[in-house]
C-alpha positions, 0 to 999 in steps of 0.5 A, spaced: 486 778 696 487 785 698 482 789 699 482 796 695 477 801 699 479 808 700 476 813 703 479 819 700 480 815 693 472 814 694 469 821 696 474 824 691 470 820 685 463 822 689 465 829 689 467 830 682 460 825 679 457 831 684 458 836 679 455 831 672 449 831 677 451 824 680 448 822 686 452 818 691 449 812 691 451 811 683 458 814 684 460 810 691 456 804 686 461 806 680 467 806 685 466 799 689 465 796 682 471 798 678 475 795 685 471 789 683 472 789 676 479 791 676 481 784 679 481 779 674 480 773 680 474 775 680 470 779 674 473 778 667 471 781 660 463 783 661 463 777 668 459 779 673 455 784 675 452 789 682 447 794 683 444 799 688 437 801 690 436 808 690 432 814 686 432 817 680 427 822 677 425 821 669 424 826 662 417 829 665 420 830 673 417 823 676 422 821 683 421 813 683 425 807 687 430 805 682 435 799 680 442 802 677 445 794 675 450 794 670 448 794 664 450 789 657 456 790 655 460 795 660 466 793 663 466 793 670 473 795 671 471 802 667 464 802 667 460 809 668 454 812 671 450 810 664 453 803 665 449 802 671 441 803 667 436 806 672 430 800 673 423 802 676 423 798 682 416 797 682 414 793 676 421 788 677 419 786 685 412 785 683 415 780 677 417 776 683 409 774 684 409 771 677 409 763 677 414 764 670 417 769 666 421 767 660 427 770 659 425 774 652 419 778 657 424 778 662 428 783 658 422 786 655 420 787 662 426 791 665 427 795 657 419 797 659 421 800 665 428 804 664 428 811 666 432 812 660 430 808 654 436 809 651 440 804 656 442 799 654 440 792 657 439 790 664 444 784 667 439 778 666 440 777 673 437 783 673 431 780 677 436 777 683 439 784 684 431 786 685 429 781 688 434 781 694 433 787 699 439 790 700 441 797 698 448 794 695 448 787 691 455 784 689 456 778 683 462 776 681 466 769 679 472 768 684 476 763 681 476 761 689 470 761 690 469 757 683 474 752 686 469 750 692 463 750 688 465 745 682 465 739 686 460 734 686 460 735 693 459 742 693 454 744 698 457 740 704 463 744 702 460 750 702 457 749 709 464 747 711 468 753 709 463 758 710 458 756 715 452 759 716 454 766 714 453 764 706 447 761 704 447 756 698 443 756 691 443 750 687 445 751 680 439 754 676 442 757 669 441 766 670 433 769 669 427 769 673 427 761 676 434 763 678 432 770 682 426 767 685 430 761 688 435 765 690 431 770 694 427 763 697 435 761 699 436 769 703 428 768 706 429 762 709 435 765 713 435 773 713 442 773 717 446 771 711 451 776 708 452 773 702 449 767 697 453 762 694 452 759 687 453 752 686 457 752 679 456 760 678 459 764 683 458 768 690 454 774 692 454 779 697 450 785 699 450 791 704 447 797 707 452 801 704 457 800 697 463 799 703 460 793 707 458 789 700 464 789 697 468 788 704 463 782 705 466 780 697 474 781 698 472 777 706 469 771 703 474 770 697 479 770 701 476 764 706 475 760 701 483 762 698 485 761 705 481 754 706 484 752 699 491 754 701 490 750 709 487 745 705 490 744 698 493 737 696 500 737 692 498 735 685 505 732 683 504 727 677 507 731 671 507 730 663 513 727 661 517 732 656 521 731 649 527 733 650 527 738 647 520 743 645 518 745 638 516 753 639 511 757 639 513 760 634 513 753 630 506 752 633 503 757 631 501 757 624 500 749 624 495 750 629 491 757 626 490 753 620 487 748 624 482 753 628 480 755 621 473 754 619 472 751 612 466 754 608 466 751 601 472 750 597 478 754 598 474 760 602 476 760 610 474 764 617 481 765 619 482 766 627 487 770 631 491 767 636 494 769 641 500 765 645 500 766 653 506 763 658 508 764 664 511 760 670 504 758 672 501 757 666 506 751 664 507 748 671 500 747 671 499 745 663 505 740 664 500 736 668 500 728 666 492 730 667 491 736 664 487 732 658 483 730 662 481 737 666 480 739 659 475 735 658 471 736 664 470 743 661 468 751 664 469 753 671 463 757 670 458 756 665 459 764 662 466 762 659 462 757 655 461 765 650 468 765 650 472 757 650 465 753 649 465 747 651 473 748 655 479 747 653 483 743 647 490 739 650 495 737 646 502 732 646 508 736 648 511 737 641 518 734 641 522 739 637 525 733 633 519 730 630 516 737 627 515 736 621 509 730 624 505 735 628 501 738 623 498 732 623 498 731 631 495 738 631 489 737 626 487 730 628 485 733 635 482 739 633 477 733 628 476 730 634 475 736 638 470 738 632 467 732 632 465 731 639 462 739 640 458 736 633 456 730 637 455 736 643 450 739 640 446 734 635 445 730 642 442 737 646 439 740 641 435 735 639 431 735 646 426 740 644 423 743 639 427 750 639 430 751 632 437 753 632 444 754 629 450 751 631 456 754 632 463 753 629 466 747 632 473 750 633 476 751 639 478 757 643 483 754 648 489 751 646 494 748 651 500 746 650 504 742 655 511 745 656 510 752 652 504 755 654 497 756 651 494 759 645 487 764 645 483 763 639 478 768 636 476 772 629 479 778 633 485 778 637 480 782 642 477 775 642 483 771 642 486 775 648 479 774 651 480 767 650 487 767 654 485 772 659 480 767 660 484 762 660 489 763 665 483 763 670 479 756 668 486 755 671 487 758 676 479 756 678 481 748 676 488 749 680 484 750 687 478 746 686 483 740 684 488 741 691 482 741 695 477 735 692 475 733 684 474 739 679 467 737 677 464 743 673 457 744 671 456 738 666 455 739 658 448 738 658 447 743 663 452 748 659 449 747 653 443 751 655 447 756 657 452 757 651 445 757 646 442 761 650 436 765 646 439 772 649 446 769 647 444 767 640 440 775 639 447 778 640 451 773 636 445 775 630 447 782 631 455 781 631 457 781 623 463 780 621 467 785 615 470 781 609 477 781 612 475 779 619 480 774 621 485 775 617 493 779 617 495 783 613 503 785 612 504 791 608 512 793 606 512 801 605 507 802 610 508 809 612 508 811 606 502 814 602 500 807 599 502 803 604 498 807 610 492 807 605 492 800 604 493 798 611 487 803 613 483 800 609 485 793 610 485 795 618 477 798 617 475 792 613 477 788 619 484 786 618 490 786 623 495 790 619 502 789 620 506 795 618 512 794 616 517 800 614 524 802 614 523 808 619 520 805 626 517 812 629 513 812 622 511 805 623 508 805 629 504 811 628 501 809 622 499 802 625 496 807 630 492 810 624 490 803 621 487 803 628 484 795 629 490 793 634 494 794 628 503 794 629 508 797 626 515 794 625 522 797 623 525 794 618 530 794 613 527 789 608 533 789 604 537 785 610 533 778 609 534 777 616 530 783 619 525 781 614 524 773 616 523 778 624 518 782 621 514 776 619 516 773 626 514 778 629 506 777 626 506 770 628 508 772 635 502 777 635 497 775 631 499 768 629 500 768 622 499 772 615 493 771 610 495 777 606 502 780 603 501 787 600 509 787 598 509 796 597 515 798 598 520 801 592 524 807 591 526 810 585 533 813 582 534 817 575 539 816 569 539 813 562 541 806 563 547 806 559 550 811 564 548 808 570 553 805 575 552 798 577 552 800 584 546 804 584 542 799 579 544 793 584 542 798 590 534 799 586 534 791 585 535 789 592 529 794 594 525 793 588 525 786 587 529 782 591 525 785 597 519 783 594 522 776 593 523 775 600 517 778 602 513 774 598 518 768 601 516 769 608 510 770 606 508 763 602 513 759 609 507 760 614 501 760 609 504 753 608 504 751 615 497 754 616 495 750 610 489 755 608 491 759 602 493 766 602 494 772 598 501 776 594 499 782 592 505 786 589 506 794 587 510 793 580 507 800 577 506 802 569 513 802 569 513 795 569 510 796 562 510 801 559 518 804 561 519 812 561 526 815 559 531 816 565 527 811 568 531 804 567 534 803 573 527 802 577 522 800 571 528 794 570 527 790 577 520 793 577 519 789 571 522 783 574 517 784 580 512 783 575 513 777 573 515 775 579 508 775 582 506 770 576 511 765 578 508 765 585 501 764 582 504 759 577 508 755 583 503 756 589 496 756 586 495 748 587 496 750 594 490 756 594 496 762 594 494 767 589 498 772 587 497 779 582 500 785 581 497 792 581 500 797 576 500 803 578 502 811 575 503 818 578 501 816 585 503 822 590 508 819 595 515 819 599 516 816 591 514 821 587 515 828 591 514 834 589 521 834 585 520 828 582 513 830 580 518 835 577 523 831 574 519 827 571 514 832 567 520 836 565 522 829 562 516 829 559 515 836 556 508 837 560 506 842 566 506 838 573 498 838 573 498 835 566 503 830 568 499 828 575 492 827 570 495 826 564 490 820 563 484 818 559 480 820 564 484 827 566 484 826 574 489 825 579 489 818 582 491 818 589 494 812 594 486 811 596 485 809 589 491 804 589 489 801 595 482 799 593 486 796 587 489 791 593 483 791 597 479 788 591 484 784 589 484 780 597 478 780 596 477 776 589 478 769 591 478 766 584 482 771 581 490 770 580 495 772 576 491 778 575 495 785 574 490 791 576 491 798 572 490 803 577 492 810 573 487 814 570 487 810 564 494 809 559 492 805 553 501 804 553 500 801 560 493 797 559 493 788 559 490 783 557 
């Protein structure tokens, strides 16, 4: 491992926090944290922790000896000052005298005694930091040290890679025992530069940020020079089919596995998110990697984002496809099962009362294709992959030097229901679309970017599909919510089976179709040509058509249901003069979205229709608003509000239509009216 330190980077970033009023203890703390941080061997996602010892004065002018320690939530590859919250040295040192201290008063204690009591909580290793003299304190979860450390032999080991220079901590889980045991481990050995922490990770410290993070980057790469001298081959591999399904193919069989039921016919969707590479698969076609999947985590923190480790399955012969969905879920039952027999068994020790969590996996590998991170957002989802990608690389180490032998279930099952975990989960309340993807056609335009929005801040990935690629990527930009835009031609059947590709790639499978797009042309019917009324079916039915096609493909192969809406218009019903060539296939549409309902309800896909009128959009311009009123005999204003409520509806108004309609589970078949009022266009 590179060591990154650089004199001018960090008398740079001390000079610029200078002027904020920063110190230099903070800055060059900020500095060596973001070194760390930024190497995923050794911190990921919210992992690990430092902190420094210096002064801070508070609101009333008082200097005291404080702890700057990474605070809850910062990310230490681009944490700030205000990430590091000041701590009163004093009251956390006295705390070491205390015989107990339970970790709901620990955070007491530390949010008693921040400088400003706007920060957020301290690290709950918070008391390790303090404890231990050193002006500098670094932690993180080397995926090398990991492979030395989870072994049943692990202290012995650790005495061989590192000798005296290291001191040795038994697993504790994080908290106060934690914190007096390791400083007990430091007292009896002064001289040591570094604590290593059985099934955890290591800590180093220093006089100065420098010296504590070079005694990092030092003792990483003994044990990654240990493990590379010392490694055994591992050579025994899976044997594959002769030829692989894709992950393309897998990727809507498994979400519908992941998801979670809650009642008839209502689901918590997952994100997913496939990861491959050479090392990835040249690992996972291990003849063990089952049996690596079940010995679980490579430290106990990675029981928040994979439980209790990894799901492997068989390598999917492509031949034989059509039997995998069953392969899929009857792991994913027994992976359920055996997390349920998990927690029943543990919890049952003690008479804390707590709230399983859902039973599904977070990991799944795939032998000869990769694997897939699942989450209820795709953040968490590649979370799960990032993650992923080092429990490999940890267990990869640890088997070529001995037996990958992590912390037992047992003993992570106090960690991953963890009361401070548990308050976090409380707070964390998902939105109605949370889990769930969205493939909007029309996107760019007003009702399409409006719906998708909408759908996007209600907690939905959107897919944004549009003609005009530039426009689709700025309006997935504005839906905001890891959203992506696609150019397409959705006329073209083949651009449309790639677009909806394209969102079981990213996302792993669509919940929702909001099938928007339409255009408009003008001509009495009798005298239209062919040509153009053909042109006006391709976009305004047949597209629809074969979106909704694609659609029902994979929300068939995730067996959990899902939703058609379709934008058919008042014309659909109510037609207007020279308006035949768009109302005609508009109706069709209509009547389209009842088939669907009609075909597909027994499989949990419903499917309706918005009815809108007068919307202002890249359909109805400024001269179609013209047109149309002139055709009409009435001014502009009183065609756009000509309703029984006299208002003007807008795309907002037709996207909450579609947004109730996502929404509504036991309705189908329904056609909303969303014009202002026109009895002439009104349904039952």
């Amino acid at each position: 491992m590179k060591n990154l330190w650089n004199d001018g980077n960090a008398e740079k970033l001390v000079a610029d926090y200078a002027k904020k009023g920063v110190s230099r203890d903070l800055a060059l703390r900020v500095y060596t944290t973001r070194l760390l941080g930024g190497e995923p061997r050794l911190v990921l996602h919210g992992g690990g922790n430092t902190s420094c010892k210096t002064k801070a004065t508070d609101l009333v002018g008082d200097e005291w000896d404080v702890l700057c320690v990474k605070g809850s939530g910062w990310d230490m590859g681009v944490i700030e000052p205000q990430g590091l919250p000041a701590v009163k040295l004093g009251a956390l040192l006295k705390a070491r005298s205390l015989k107990r201290l339970s970790d709901e008063d620990m955070v007491a204690l530390q949010r008693a005694n921040l400088i400003d009591p706007t920060s957020p909580n301290p690290s709950v290793e918070t008391l390790l930091h303090a404890f231990l003299p050193h002006k500098f304190v670094d932690h993180t979860h080397s995926t090398a040290i990991l492979a030395i450390v989870d072994q049943d032999d692990s202290e012995a080991l650790s005495e061989k890679v590192f000798g005296s220079k290291m001191g040795y901590v038994p697993y504790i889980m994080p908290g106060f025992d934690l914190a007096k045991a390791a400083a007990d481990v430091f007292e009896a050995d002064p001289a040591v530069e570094g604590l290593i922490l059985d099934k955890h990770g290591i800590f180093t410290f220093g006089d100065d940020a420098k010296q504590a993070y070079d005694r990092m980057i030092h003792y990483v790469n003994v044990a990654e020079d240990f493990i590379a001298r010392h490694g055994k081959p591992r050579t025994e591999k899976a044997v594959l089919p002769a030829r692989l399904a894709t992950a393309a193919d897998l990727a809507p069989m498994l979400r519908g596995a992941v998801a979670v039921a809650r009642g008839e016919g209502r689901f918590e969707r997952m994100i997913s998110d496939f990861r491959t590479s050479d090392a990835i698969v040249d690992f996972i076609n291990s003849a063990r990697i089952a049996d690596y999947a079940g010995r679980g985590v490579s430290t106990p923190d990675l029981s928040i984002r994979i439980k209790t480790g990894p799901m492997a399955l068989p390598a999917p012969d492509a031949a034989k496809i059509g039997d995998y969905k069953s392969v899929i879920r009857s792991h994913v039952g027994a992976f359920a099962k055996d997390y349920r027999a998990y927690f029943e068994s543990n919890d049952g020790l003690d008479d804390v009362k707590r709230t399983m969590l859902d039973p599904m996996p977070r990991l799944t590998l795939v032998p000869g294709l990769g694997m897939f991170g699942h989450g209820r957002t795709l953040k968490d989802a590649r979370i799960a992959s990032d993650v992923g990608e080092m429990w490999i690389e940890a267990v990869r180490g640890a088997e070529a030097v001995g037996d990958f032998r992590p912390l037992s279930k047992a003993d992570l099952f106090s960690l991953e229901y963890w009361s401070l975990e548990q308050a976090k989960l409380a707070t964390n309340k998902p939105k109605p679309l949370t889990g769930q993807v969205v493939v909007v056609t029309g996107g760019a335009g007003a009702i399409g970017a409006a719906t998708a929005k909408l759908f996007a801040d209600n907690g939905a990935h959107a897919v944004i599909v549009d003609l005009d690629a530039t426009k689709a990527a700025e309006a997935a930009r504005k839906a905001g919510n890891n959203s992506i835009g696609i150019g397409t031609d959705i006329t073209d059947p083949a651009e449309m089976r790639a677009a909806f590709d394209k969102a079981v790639a990213v996302f792993g499978g669509v919940d929702i179709l909001v099938s928007n797009a339409g255009a408009a042309w003008e001509g009495r019917i009798g005298e239209l040509d062919n040509a153009t009324l053909r042109k006006s079916f391709e976009l305004n039915f047949f597209a629809h058509q074969s979106a909704a096609q694609n659609a029902v493909r994979i929300m068939l192969e995730q067996g959990t249901g899902g939703v058609l809406l379709f934008n058919t218009s008042k014309q659909a019903v109510n037609p207007g003069p020279k308006f035949g060539a768009y109302g005609i296939p508009k109706a069709a549409t209509l009547f389209l979205s009842r088939q669907y309902a009609l075909d597909y309800g027994a499989h949990g896909i419903r499917s309706n229709a918005v009815n809108a009128d007068r919307i202002r959009s890249g359909l109805l311009t400024d001269a179609m608003i013209a047109s149309r009123s002139g055709a009409r005999g009435v001014s502009e204003k009183e065609y756009m509000s000509g309703n029984l409520l006299g208002q003007e509806v807008t795309a907002e108004d037709v996207a909450l239509a579609f947004l109730h309609q996502a929404l509504a589970e036991r309705t189908t078949a329904d056609v909303t009216t969303v014009d202002g009022g026109n009895i002439a266009a009104a349904l039952r």
